[in-house]
C-alpha beads as a LAMMPS data file, in Angstrom:
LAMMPS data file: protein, C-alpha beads

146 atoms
145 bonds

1 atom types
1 bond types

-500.0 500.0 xlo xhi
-500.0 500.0 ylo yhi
-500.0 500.0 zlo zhi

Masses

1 110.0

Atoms # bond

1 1 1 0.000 0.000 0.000
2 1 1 1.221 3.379 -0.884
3 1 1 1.276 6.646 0.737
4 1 1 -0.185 9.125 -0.340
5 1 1 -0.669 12.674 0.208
6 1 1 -3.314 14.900 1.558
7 1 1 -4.800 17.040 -0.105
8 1 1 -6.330 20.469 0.273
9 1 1 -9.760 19.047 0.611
10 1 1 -8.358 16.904 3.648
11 1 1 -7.400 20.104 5.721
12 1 1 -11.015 21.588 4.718
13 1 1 -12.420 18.504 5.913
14 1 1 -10.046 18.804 9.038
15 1 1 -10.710 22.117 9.796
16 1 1 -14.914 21.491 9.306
17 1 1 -14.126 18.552 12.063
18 1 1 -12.540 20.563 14.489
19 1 1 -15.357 23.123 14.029
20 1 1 -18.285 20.085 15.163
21 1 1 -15.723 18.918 17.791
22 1 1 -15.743 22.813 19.110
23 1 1 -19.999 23.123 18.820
24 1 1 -20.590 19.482 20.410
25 1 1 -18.076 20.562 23.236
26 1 1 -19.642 23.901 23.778
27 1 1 -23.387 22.508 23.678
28 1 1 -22.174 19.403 26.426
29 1 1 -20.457 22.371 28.361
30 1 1 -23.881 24.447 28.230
31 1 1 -22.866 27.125 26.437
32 1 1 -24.914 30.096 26.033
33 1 1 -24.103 30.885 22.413
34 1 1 -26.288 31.503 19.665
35 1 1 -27.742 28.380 17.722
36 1 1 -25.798 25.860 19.411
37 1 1 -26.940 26.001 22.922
38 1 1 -30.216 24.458 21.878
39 1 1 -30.477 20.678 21.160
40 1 1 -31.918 21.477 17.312
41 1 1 -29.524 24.389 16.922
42 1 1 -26.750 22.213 17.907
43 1 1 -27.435 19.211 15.631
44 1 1 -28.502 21.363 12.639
45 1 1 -24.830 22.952 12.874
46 1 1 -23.253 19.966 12.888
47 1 1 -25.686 18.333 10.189
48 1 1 -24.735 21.636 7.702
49 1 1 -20.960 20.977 8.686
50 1 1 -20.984 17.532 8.007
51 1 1 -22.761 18.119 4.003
52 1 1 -20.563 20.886 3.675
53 1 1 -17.155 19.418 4.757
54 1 1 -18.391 15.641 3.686
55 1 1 -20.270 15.483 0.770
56 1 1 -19.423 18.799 -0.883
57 1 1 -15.617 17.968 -0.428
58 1 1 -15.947 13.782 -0.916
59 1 1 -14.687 12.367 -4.102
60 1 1 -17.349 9.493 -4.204
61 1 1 -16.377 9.343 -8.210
62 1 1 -13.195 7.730 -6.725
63 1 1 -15.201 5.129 -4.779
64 1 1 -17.009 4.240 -7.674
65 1 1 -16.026 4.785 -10.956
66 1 1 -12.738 2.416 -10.983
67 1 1 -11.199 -1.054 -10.041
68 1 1 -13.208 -2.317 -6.808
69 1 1 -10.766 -3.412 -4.426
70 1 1 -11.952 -5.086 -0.992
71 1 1 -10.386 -2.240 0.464
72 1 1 -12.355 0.098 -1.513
73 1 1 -15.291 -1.772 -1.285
74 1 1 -14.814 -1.910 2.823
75 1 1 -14.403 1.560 2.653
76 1 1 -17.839 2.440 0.462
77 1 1 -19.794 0.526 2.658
78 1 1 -18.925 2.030 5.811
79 1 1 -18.987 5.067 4.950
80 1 1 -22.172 4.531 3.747
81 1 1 -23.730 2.936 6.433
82 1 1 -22.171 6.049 8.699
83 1 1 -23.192 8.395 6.424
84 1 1 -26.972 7.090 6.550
85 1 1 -26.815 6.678 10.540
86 1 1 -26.125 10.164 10.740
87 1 1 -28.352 11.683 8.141
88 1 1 -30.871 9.790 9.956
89 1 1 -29.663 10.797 13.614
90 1 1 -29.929 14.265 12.541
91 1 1 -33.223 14.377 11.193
92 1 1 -34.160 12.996 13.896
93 1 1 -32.198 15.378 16.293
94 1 1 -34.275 18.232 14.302
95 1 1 -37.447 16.995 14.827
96 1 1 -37.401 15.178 18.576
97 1 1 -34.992 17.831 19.974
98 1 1 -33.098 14.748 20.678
99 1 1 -29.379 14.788 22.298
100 1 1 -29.042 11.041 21.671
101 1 1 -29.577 11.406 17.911
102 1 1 -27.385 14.451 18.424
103 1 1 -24.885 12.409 19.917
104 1 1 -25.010 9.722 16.797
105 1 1 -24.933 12.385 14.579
106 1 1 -21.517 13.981 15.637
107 1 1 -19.463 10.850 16.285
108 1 1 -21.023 9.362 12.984
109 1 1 -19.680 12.830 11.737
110 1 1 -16.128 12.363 13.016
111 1 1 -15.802 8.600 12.110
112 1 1 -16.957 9.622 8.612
113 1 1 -13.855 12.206 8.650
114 1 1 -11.622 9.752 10.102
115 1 1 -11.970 7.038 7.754
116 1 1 -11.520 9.046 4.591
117 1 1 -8.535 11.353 6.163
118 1 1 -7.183 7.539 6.856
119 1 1 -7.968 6.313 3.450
120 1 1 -6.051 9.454 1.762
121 1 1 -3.458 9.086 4.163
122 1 1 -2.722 5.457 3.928
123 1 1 -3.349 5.325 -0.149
124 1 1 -6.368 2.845 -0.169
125 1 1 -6.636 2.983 -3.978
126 1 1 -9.846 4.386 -5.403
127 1 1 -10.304 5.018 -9.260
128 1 1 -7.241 6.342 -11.237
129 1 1 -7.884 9.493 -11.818
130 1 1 -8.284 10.119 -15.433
131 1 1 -9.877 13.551 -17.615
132 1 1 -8.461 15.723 -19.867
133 1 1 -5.698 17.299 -17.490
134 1 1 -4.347 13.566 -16.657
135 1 1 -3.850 12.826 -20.423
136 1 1 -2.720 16.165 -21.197
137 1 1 -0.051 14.520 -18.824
138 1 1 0.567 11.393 -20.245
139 1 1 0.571 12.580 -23.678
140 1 1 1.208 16.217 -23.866
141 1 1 1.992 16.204 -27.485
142 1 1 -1.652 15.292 -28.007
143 1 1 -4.598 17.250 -26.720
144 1 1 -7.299 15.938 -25.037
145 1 1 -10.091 14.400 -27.539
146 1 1 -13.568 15.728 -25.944

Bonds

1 1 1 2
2 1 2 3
3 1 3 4
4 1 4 5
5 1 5 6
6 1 6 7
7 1 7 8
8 1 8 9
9 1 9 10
10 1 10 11
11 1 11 12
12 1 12 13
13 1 13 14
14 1 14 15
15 1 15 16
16 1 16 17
17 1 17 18
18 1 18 19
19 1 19 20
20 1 20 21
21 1 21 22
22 1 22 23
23 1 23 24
24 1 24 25
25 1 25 26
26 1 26 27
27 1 27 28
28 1 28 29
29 1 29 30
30 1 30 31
31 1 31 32
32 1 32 33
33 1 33 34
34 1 34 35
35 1 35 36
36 1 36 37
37 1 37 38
38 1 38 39
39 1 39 40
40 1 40 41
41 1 41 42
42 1 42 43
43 1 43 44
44 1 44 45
45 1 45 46
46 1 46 47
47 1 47 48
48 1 48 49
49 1 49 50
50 1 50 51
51 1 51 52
52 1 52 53
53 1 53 54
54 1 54 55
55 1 55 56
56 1 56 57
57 1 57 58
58 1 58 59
59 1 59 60
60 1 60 61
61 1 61 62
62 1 62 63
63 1 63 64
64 1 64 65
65 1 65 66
66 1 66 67
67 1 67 68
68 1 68 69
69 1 69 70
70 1 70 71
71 1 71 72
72 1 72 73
73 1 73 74
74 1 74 75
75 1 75 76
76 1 76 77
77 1 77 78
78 1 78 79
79 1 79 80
80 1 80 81
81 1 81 82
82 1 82 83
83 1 83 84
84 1 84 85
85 1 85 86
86 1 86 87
87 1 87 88
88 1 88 89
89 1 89 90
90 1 90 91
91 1 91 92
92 1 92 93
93 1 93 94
94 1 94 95
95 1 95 96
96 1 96 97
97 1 97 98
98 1 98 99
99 1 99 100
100 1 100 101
101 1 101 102
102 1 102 103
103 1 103 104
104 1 104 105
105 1 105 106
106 1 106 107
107 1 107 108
108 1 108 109
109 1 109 110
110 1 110 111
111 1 111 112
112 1 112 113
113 1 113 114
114 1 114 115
115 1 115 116
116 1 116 117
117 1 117 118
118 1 118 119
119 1 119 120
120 1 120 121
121 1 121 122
122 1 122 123
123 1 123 124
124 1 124 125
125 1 125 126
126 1 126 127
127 1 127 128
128 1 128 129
129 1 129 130
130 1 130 131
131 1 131 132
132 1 132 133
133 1 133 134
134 1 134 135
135 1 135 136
136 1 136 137
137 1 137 138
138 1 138 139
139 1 139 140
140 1 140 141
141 1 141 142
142 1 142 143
143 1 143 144
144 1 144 145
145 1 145 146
């Protein structure tokens, strides 16, 4: 297994972690801040962190569009089964005001980041990457056919 390195969307996806780690902290410490002192306030925070740093940053064309490893296969289905407990944990944290669900919903969050920053890390192959500024690579002499 190669290493490999981490990208810019890795930090993003760090930084969006430490950011749920800081509201879940503050709302178990009782903080009186705005929107996150409240149960629903507290898991839709985390719920908008986790699409924006997960899904908006994930490379799920990786996951799927290439060779299928058991490592990559491993990988899809845990992070899909998280990714569904905490969609579900924080609709349901909206709607019962419940700190369980809220509770699911954040360390679903951070096992999410976790396992990708691992796979990245460790070079668990997804798809090669291909498009027109990989062949421009390969074969520079010849532009990319669209």
């Amino acid at each position: 297994m190669s290493m490999m390195r981490l990208t810019w969307k890795d930090a993003v996806a760090t930084a969006v972690a430490g950011v749920n780690v800081a509201v879940y902290a503050a709302f178990l410490q009782g903080a009186d801040l705005p929107v996150i002192s409240g149960v629903r306030g507290a898991t839709a925070t985390i719920l908008v962190l986790g699409l924006v740093g997960g899904c908006a940053l994930s490379a799920a064309d990786e996951l799927y569009g290439g060779e299928r490893t058991p490592a990559t296969r491993l990988f899809t289905v845990v992070a899909s089964l998280l990714g569904v407990t905490a969609l579900v944990a924080g609709i349901i944290g909206l709607v019962a005001a419940s700190e369980v669900a809220l509770a699911v919903l954040f360390y679903a969050t951070i096992a999410l980041w976790l396992i990708s920053t691992l796979r990245h890390a460790l070079g668990i192959p997804g798809a090669p990457p291909s498009g027109r500024d990989v062949h421009e690579v390969i074969e520079p002499e010849q532009p990319a056919r669209r």
